[in-house]
N, C-alpha and C positions, 0 to 999 in steps of 0.2 A: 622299472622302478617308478613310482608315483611322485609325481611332481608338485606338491601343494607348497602355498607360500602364505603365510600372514606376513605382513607390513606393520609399522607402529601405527598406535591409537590415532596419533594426528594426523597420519598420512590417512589412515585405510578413511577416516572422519573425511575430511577434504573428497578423495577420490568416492565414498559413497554418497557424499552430496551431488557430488558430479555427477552422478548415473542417476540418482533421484530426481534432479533437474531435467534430466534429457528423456526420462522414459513420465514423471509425474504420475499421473495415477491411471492413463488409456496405456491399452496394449498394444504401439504402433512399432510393426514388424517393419523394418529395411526391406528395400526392393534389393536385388543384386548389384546395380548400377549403383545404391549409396552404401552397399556393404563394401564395393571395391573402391569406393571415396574412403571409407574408413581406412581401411587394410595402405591405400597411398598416406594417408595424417600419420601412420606407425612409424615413415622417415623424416617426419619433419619434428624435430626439438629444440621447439623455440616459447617463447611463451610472452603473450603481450599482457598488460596492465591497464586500463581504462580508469581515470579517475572523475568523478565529478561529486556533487553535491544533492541529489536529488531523483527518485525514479523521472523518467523521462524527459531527464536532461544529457542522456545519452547519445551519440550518435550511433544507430544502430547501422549505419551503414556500414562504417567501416567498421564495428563488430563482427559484421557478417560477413564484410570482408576478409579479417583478419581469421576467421575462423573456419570461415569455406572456399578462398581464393591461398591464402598462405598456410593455410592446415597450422595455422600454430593454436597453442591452449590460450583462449581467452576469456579475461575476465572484465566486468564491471563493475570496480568498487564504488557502490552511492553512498556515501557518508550518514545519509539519513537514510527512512522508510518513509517520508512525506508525508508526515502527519498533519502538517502545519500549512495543506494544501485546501484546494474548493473540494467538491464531490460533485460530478455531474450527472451520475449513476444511482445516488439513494442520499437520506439524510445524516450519513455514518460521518462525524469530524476525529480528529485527534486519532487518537488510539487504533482504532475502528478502521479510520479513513488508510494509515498508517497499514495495518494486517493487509488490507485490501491491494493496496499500494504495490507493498510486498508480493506477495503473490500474480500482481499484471508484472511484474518484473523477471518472477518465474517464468510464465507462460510466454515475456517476450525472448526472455535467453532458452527456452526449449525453441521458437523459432529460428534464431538465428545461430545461438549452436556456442552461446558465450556462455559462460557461468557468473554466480549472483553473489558479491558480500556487500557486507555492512559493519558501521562501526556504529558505538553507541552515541551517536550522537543523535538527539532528536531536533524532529525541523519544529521550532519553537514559531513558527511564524517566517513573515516575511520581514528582512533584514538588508538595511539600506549599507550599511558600510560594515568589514572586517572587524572592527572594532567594538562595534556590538557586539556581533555573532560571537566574537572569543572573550566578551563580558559575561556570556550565557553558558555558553559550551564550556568544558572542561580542557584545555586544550593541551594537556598532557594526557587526559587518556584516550584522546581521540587517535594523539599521534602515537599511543603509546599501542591501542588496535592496527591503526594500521602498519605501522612497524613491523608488526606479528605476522599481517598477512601476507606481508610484503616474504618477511622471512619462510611463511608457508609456501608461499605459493610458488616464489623465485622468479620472476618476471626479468626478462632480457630486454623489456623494453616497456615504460612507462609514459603514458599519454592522459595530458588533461586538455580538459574538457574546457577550459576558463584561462582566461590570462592573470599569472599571477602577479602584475606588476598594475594593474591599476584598478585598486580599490576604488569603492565609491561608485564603479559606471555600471554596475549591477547590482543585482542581491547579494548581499554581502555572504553567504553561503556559500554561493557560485565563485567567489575568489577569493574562498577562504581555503576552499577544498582545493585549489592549484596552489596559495602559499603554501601549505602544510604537507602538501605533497613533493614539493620542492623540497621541503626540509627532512622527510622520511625519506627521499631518496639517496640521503647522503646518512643519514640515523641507521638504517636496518644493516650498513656494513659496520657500524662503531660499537662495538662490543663491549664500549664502557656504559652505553644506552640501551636501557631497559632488560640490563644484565638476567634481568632474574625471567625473560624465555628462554636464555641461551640453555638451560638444562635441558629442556627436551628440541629446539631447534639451532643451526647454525644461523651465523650471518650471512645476510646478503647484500653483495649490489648488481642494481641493473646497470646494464651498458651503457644505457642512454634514456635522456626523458624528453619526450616534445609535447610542443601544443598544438591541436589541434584547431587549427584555426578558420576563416573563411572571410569575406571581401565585408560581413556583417560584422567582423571587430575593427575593420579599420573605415567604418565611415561611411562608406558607398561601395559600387561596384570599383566607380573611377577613383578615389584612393587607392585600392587596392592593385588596378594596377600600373600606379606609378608607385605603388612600395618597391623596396628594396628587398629581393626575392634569394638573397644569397645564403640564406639557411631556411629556405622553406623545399620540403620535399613533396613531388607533386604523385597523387596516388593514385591511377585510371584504377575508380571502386565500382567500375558499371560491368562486371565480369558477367557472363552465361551462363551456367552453371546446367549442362545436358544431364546430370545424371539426376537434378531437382527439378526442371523442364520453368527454372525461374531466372529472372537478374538478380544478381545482389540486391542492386534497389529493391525490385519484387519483393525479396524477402525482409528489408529493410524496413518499408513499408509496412508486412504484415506482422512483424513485429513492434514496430511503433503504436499501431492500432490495439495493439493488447491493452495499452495504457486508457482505459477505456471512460474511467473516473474521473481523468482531467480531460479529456474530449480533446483525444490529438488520434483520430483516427484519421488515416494517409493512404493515398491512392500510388500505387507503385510507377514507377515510372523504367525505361530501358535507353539504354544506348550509354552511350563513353558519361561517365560518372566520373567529378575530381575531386579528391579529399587534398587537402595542405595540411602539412606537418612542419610547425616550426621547430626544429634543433634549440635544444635551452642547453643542456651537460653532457657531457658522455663521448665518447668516442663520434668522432662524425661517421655517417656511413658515407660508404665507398661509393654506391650507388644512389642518386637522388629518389629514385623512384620507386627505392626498396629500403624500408626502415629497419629491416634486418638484415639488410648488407652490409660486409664488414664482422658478422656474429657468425660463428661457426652455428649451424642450425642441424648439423646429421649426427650418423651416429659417432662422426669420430671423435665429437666433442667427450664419449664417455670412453674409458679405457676397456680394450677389447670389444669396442663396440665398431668397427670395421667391415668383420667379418657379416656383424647382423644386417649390416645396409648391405650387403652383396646378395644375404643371401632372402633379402626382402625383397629386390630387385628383379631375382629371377621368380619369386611369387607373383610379385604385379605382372609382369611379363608374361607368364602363365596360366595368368586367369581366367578361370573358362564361365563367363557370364551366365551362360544356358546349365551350368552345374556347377556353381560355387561350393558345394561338398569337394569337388576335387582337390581344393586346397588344403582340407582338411590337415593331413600329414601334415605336407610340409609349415603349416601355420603352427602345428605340435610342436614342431621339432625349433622354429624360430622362438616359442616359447620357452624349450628347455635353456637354448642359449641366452636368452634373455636373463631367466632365472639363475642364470650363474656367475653372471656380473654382479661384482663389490659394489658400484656404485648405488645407491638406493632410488636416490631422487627420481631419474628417471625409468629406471629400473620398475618402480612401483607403478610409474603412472603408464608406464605402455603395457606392462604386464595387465592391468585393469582393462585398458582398453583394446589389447590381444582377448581377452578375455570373452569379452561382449562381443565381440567381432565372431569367438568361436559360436555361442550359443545362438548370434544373430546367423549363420551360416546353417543351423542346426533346424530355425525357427522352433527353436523349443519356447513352447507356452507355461510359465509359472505364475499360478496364482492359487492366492489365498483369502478367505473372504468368510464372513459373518454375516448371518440377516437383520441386523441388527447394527442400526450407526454408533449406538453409544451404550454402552455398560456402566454400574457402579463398581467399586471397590470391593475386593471381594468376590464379586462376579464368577460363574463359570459359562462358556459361550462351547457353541460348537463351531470348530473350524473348518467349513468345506479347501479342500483343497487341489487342484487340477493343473495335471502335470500333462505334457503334452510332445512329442519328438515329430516334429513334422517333416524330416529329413530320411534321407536312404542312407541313415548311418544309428547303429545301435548303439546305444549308449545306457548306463546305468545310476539310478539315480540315490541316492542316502540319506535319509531327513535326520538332521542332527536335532539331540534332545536339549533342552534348554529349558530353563529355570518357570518360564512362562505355557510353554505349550508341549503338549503329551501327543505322541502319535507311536498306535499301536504297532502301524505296518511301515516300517523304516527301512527297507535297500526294495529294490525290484530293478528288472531290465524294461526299457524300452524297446519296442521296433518301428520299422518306420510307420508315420501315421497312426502312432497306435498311444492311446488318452486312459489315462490311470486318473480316476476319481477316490481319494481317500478321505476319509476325517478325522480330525483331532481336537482336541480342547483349549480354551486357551483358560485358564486361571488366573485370572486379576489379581494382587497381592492386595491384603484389605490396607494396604497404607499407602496406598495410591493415592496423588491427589487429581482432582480433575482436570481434564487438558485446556492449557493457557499457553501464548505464545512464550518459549522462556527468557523474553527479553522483560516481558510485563510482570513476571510473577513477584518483582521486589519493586518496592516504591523506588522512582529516579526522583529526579528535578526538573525543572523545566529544560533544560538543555540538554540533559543526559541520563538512557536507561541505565538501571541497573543492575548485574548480576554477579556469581562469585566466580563460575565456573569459566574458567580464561578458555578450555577446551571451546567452547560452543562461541569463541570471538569470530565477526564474520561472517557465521552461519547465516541463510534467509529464517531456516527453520530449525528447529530441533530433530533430529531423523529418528521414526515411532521405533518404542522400545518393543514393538507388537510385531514379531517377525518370524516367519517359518524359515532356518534354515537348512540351505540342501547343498551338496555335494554331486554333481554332478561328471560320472567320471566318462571321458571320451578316449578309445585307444589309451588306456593307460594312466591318463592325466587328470586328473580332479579338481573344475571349478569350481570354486566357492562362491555362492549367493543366497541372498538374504531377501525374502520375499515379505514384502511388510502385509498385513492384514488390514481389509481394507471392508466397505460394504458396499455388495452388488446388489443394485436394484433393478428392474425394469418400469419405465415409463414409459406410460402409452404415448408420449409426444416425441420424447427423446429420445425411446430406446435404450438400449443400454446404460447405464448410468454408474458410473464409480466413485467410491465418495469416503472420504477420510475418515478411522472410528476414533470415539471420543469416549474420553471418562468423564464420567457427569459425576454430582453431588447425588445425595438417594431424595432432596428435595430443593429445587429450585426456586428463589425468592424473583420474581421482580415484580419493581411500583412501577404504578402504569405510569404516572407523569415523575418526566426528569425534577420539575420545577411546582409547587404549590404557591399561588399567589393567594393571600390574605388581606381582608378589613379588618380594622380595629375588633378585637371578641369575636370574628368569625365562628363559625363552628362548617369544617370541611371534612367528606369523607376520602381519604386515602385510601383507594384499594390495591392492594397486595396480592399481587397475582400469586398461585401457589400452583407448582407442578413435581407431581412424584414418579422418581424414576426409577423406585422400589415400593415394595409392601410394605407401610411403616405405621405405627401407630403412636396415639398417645401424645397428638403433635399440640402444642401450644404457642403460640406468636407474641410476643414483645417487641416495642419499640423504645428506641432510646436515641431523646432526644433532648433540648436544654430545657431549662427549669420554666420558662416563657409560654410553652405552649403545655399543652394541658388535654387525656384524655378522657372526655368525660363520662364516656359508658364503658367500662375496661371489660374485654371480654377472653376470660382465662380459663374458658370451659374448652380442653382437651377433644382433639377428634383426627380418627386418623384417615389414611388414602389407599387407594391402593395403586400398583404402579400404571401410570397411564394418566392418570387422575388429574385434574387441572380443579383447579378451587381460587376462588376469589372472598380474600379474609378482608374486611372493611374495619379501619380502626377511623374512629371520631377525632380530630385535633381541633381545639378550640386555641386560637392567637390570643394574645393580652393584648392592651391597647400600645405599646411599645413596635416604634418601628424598628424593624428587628429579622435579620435570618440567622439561618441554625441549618444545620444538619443531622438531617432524620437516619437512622437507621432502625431494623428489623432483624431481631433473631427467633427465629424457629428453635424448639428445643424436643426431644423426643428421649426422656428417662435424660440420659447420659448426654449427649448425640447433642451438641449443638449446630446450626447451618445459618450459614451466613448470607452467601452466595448468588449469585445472580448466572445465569446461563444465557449469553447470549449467542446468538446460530448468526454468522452472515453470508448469505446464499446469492451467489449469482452465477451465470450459466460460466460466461467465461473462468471462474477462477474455483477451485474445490472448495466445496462450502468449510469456514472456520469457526472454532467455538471462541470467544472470549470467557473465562470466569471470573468475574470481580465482586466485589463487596457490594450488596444491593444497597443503596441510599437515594436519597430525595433531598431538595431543596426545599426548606420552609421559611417563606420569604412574606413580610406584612410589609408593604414598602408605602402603607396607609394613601394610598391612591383611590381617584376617580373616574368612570370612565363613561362617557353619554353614548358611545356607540351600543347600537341593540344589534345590530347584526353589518356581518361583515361577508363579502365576497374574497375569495382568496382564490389567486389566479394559479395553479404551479410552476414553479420555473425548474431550475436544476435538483432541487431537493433540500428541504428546509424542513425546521420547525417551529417556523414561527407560526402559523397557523394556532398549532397546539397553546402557544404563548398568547394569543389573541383570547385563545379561548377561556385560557385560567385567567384572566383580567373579567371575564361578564359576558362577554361578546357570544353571538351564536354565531359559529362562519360555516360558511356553505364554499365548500372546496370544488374546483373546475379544474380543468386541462383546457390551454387553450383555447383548443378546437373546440371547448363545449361547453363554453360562457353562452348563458341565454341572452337572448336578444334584448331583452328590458331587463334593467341594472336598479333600475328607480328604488326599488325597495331597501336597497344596500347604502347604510350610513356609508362604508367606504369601503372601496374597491382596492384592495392590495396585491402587486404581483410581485411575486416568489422570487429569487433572487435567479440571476443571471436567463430569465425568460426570454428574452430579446435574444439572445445569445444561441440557449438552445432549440429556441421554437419562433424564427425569421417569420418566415412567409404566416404562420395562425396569428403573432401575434401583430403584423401589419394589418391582416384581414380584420384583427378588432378597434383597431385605431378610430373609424368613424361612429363603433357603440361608445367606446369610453368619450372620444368627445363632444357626445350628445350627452353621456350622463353625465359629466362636468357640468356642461354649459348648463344643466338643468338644475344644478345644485351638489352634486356629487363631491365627495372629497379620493382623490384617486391617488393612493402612493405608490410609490415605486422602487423599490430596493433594488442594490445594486446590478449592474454588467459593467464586465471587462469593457476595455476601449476596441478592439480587436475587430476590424471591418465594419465598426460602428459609426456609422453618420449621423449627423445632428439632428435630425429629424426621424429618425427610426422610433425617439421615442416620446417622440410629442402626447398631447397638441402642439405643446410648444419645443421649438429648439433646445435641445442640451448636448455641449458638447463633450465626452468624456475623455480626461485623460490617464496617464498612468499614475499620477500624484495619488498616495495614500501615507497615513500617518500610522508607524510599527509599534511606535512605545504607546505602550494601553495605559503607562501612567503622563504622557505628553499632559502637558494643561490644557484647559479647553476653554475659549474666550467666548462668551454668551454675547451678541455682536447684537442682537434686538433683544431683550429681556422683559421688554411689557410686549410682544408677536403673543399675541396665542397660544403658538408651539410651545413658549417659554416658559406662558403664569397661567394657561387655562386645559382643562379644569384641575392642573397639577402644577404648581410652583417649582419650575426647575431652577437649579444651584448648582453652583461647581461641585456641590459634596455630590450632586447626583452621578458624576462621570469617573468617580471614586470605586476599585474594585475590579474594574474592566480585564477582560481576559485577551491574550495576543496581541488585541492591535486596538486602535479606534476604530479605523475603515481603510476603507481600499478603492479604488478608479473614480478618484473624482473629481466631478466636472469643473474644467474651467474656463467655462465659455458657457454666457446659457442667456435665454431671454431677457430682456430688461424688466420684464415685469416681475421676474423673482424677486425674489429676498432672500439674500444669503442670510439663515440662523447663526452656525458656529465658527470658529474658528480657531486653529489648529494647526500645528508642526512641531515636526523632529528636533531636537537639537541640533542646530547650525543652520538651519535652513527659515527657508520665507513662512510666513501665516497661510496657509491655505484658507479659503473661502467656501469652497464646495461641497464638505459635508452634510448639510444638510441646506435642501435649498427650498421655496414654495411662493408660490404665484397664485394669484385668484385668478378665474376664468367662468367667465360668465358667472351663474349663481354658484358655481363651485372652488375647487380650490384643487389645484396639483402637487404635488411632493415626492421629491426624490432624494432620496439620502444613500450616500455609501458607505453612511456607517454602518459597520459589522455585526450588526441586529442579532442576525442568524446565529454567532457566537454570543454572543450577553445573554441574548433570552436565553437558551436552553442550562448557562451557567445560575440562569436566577440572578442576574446582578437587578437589585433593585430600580436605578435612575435609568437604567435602558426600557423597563415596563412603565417605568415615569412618562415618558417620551414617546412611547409606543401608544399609551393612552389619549396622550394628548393628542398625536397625529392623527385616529381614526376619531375622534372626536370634536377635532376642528370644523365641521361641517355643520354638524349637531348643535353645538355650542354656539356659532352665528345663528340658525336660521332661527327666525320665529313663523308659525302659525297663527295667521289671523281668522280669528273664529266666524267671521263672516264668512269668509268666499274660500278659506281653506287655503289660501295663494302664500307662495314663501316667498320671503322680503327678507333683502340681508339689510 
């Protein structure tokens, strides 16, 4: 008799994210040495809970730990997607930065073997006390996700990441997400809370919750140990791990390194490794050195699950490395028993991973693929699809039909070593919209996404409706799997290449600049980038924007593309004398058919390329400014765009890397480097220290936008001493006290005012200095509520004929939002140099 099982929507959801997570989009085959690691995790049923606030604020050691030294299921729940972080990797913030984020969080739990949620909460910034953070955040539906997942998941044992008894001595995120967690740990078992998942799940409570702690929450090494150690559990997390030929750290490490965007890439390290676990609720364990001791963790926690640890025991026992087929039967047969147990929960989740274990034993090959990354609506595609038995066992395989994809030739047998290439269609339904993360697809708030579907709460990603499935029958028994469609490429660098398929729009809108800077009656060309992803005709572009700006040659002459086709449509905007922003939009229209949309692609090697689709728009911004700079040098640091922002002000900028700043600066009104350069490029940017302070002393005005304090010495970023620290102001609506107001920076050639610091997006600024030359001048001044004036955002010193400036305010965010008084300010800074010197027409010589 056949053995097949569906599970419910939530379970099989859960458990196919799980195998999505662990297999991603490469096809990486188990050696036998980790199929018989798997086949040992089938007796261990336990399940641990990670909590924190943030991707890589995890501690992936004891993840790794937890998941390949104790074979229990582990997860790490990050409250956010880290939108609200730097980028060390490209110029992507918010949203962008966020997808990205996400995804290094995948690629670090496919290394260490955790799995990924999330609640809706977004990281709004950086956030000094709890207080805040749940003035932003919604903090009923944060607790009210994790709740959900808690009741998904069933975790015997929950661990944060943060201590949650003393606000204020972090990012309020960081000890928001251990209070809140505190409080679901006792919420997910009361069933008068948030009654309305109990329909499709039970309550639950974990056994116990601790903190993860170490000698850096209490102070120094020697605090730590003169603390009082009578509920701290000690964890040797430095395990070997012969069948991965790595340490946990090892893999800790190369899991950490995934986080690649906040530049926390780590060198593994070996030998005896200690995690501490503080005991906060729950049952104490028996054993200090085992956080699930005390937790029944086998099978006999499930009824009639007795017999299956017996007869799993004599599996392991008998496993023949050099011919893991041999197990074959008896893993069937451990199967059927499985399949016969009432209990669900675990029931589901071993049967999945019996599952994979079989086909991993089998090394059967399933894929399915299209030449093509992205289709419209509608669409019909061919589907190659390549089946593959690389084992000395016959098996037969069944492609089930489905709403989406047609395939002529559906049952055949395999033998061994023996590859069945078939094809089939995939038909796009024309009401398809195009692929977007689906936390983004409705407008949130600043503190939290939003969407309807509670099923997809927790999800990293949504898992593609784009799937070949098959039926897989071995002796009898019929796996079920679900082969998503994906696109195979070849590159001549890479090789092989897999890459996630997308629905596009049939025509894709973007403006080239986020941001248009305006004079009084300017007259500026916008161009609108145009790309078509079908055959379309009869296309005409409008824009729509406020009654202020004005376009004065309107061009409504129809033309169409065909697909492939890229076009750049140029519309005139002329400002009025009114300082003034607006938000510009663009719609394309074809007969019927209108298109909004913007497509944007983010590609990087570590993480499978993502689409974003959002609404195309532009800032149109007259913030009636002045600016003497004629050209600018622009150094790169981490990844910005203020460059671009220089640029829409007048300025011409000649962009470098570093290592490849020319030797003579002289021509360049002012020399700006890109944020966190010091940071990410040490040793080039020490090697340019003696040009920059020869182009100062010559007249030069040199700024410098912000770096972290982080291994940073006072002198790293001369000429002159500054010393940074972690002081930064969150509230972007903080006051802001103008401390010199007839300085330069303040009235020349732009009058700044408080209304200028009006608008501000996140924050003011971030790492700044406090300690620096005497020759500076502190401009602004600035803090939090309840705290001291800080001085150090914006600072500037003359040096020789020139002048220095360092500011840590958040440039990098205002410009690109278009906030008017940050281009205020930006002006003045590259024009302070310009604005002193005069040329005397005798001898050509500058005199300040």
């Amino acid at each position: 008799m056949k053995n097949f099982i569906f599970t419910s929507t939530i379970v099989l959801l859960f458990l196919s994210t799980a195998v999505a997570q662990e297999n991603r989009l490469a096809h990486k085959q188990p050696n036998t040495a980790e199929i018989f690691h798997k086949i040992e995790k089938l007796g261990f049923l336990g399940t641990a809970l990670y909590v924190a606030a943030h991707p890589d604020d995890e501690n992936t050691r004891l993840i790794s730990w937890l998941a390949n030294d104790r074979m229990a299921r582990t997860a790490y729940l990050s409250l956010t997607r880290g939108d609200g972080g730097q980028n060390l990797i490209g110029p992507q913030l918010r949203e962008q930065l966020g997808m990205i984020r996400t995804q290094e969080l995948l690629e670090a739990r496919n290394i260490d073997g955790g799995q990924q949620f999330f609640t809706r909460a977004n990281d709004f910034g950086y956030s000094k006390h709890p207080d805040e953070t749940l003035e932003i955040w919604d903090q009923q539906e944060v607790m009210e996700d994790m709740v959900q997942i808690i009741r998904e998941f069933k975790p015997d044992v929950i661990i944060n990441r943060f201590n949650h008894r003393t606000p204020g001595t972090t990012h309020g995120h960081h000890t928001t997400s251990a209070m809140l967690s505190m409080k679901v740990y006792e919420f997910a078992a009361d069933e008068t809370i948030y009654a309305n998942q109990l329909k499709d799940l039970d309550t639950w409570q974990a056994q116990r919750i601790f903190f993860n702690t170490s000698w850096w929450f209490y102070g120094s090494q020697e605090a730590f140990e003169k603390a009082d150690k009578t509920n701290l559990l000690e964890i040797n997390a430095g395990t070997y791990y012969p069948h991965k030929g790595l340490s946990n750290s090892e893999i800790a490490a190369l899991s950490r390194s995934q986080h690649k965007s906040q530049g926390f890439g780590s060198s593994g390290s070996r030998g005896t490794q200690t995690e501490y676990l503080e005991y906060l609720k729950g049952s104490f364990p028996t054993d200090k050195s085992d956080l699930f001791s005390g937790i029944n963790t086998t099978w006999t926690r499930v009824k009639g699950g007795s017999r299956i640890q017996t007869q799993l025991n004599s599996i392991i026992a008998n496993y023949n490395f050099k011919k893991p087929t041999a197990s074959i039967p008896a893993l069937l047969k451990l199967r059927s028993q499985i399949s016969n147990l009432k209990e669900e929960h675990w029931k589901n989740i071993k049967l999945a991973e019996l599952d994979q274990i079989l086909l991993d034993i089998t090394g059967v090959y399933l894929e399915a693929s299209v030449a093509t990354n992205t289709a419209t609506a509608g669409e019909s595609l061919e589907v190659a699809i390549e089946l593959t038995n690389r084992s000395d066992e016959e098996f037969r395989i069944s492609l089930l039909s489905n709403q989406l994809v047609t395939i002529k030739e559906k049952s055949f047998s395999l033998n061994q070593n023996e590859s069945k290439r078939i094809s089939g269609t995939l038909q796009i339904p024309a009401i398809y919209e195009a692929s977007t993360p689906y936390y983004l697809k409705e407008k949130g708030t600043l503190g939290m996404y939003s969407f309807k579907d509670r099923s997809l709460t927790g999800l990293p990603e949504k898992q593609s409706e784009f799937m070949v499935r098959a039926l897989i029958e071995l002796n009898g028994t019929e796996l079920y799997r679900e082969i998503p469609i994906i696109h195979k490429r070849t590159d001549p660098v890479r090789g092989e290449v897999n890459e996630p398929f997308h629905i596009v729009p049939e025509v894709s809108i973007s403006i080239e600049n986020p941001v248009y800077i305006f004079s009084n009656n300017e007259v500026k060309q916008v161009n609108v980038k145009l790309k078509a992803f079908k055959d379309i005709d009869s296309l005409i572009v409008y824009k729509r924007t406020g009654p202020y700006w004005e376009e004065p040659n309107y061009n409504i002459k129809p033309f169409s593309m065909k697909k492939g086709d890229t076009r750049t449509h140029v519309i005139e905007i002329r400002s009025s004398d009114v300082e003034r922003e607006d938000i510009m939009n663009v719609k394309v229209q074809s007969g019927t058919k209108r298109f909004y949309d913007e497509v944007i692609l983010i590609e990087f090697d570590h993480i499978p390329n993502q689409q974003l689709t959002k609404t195309a728009t532009t800032k149109l911004v007259n913030p009636n400014l002045k600016n003497k700079a004629n050209t600018v040098a622009y150094i790169n640091g981490a990844g910005d765009d203020v460059a671009q922002a220089i640029e829409a002000i007048g300025s011409k900028v000649f962009k470098f890397e570093p290592s490849e700043v020319p030797s003579d600066l002289s021509k360049y009104d002012a020399v700006v480097i890109g944020i966190r350069a010091f940071n990410v490029a040490k040793e080039d940017m020490a090697a340019l220290q003696p040009r920059l302070d020869s182009y100062v002393k010559n007249g030069g005005t040199l700024l410098m936008q912000y770096n972290t304090s982080r291994r940073m010495d006072s002198d790293v970023l001369g000429p002159l001493p500054i010393t940074l620290s972690r002081k930064r102001v969150t509230d972007e609506n903080a006051t802001v006290k103008i401390l010199e107001p007839q300085h330069p920076l303040m009235s020349t050639p732009n009058a700044i005012t408080s209304a200028d610091f009006e608008g501000w997006v996140q924050e003011r600024g971030l790492y700044f200095p406090d300690d620096w030359d005497p020759a500076f001048t502190p401009i602004l001044g600035m803090n939090d509520k309840g705290e001291e004036m800080t001085n150090g955002s914006l600072i500037v010193a003359p040096y020789g004929k020139g002048h220095i400036i360092y500011t840590g305010l958040s440039l990098f965010r205002e410009l690109p939002a278009g906030v008017s008084g940050a281009y205020k300010l930006l002006a003045n800074m590259i024009s302070i140099g310009v604005e002193d010197e005069l040329i005397e027409k005798n001898d050509g010589q500058r005199k300040l």
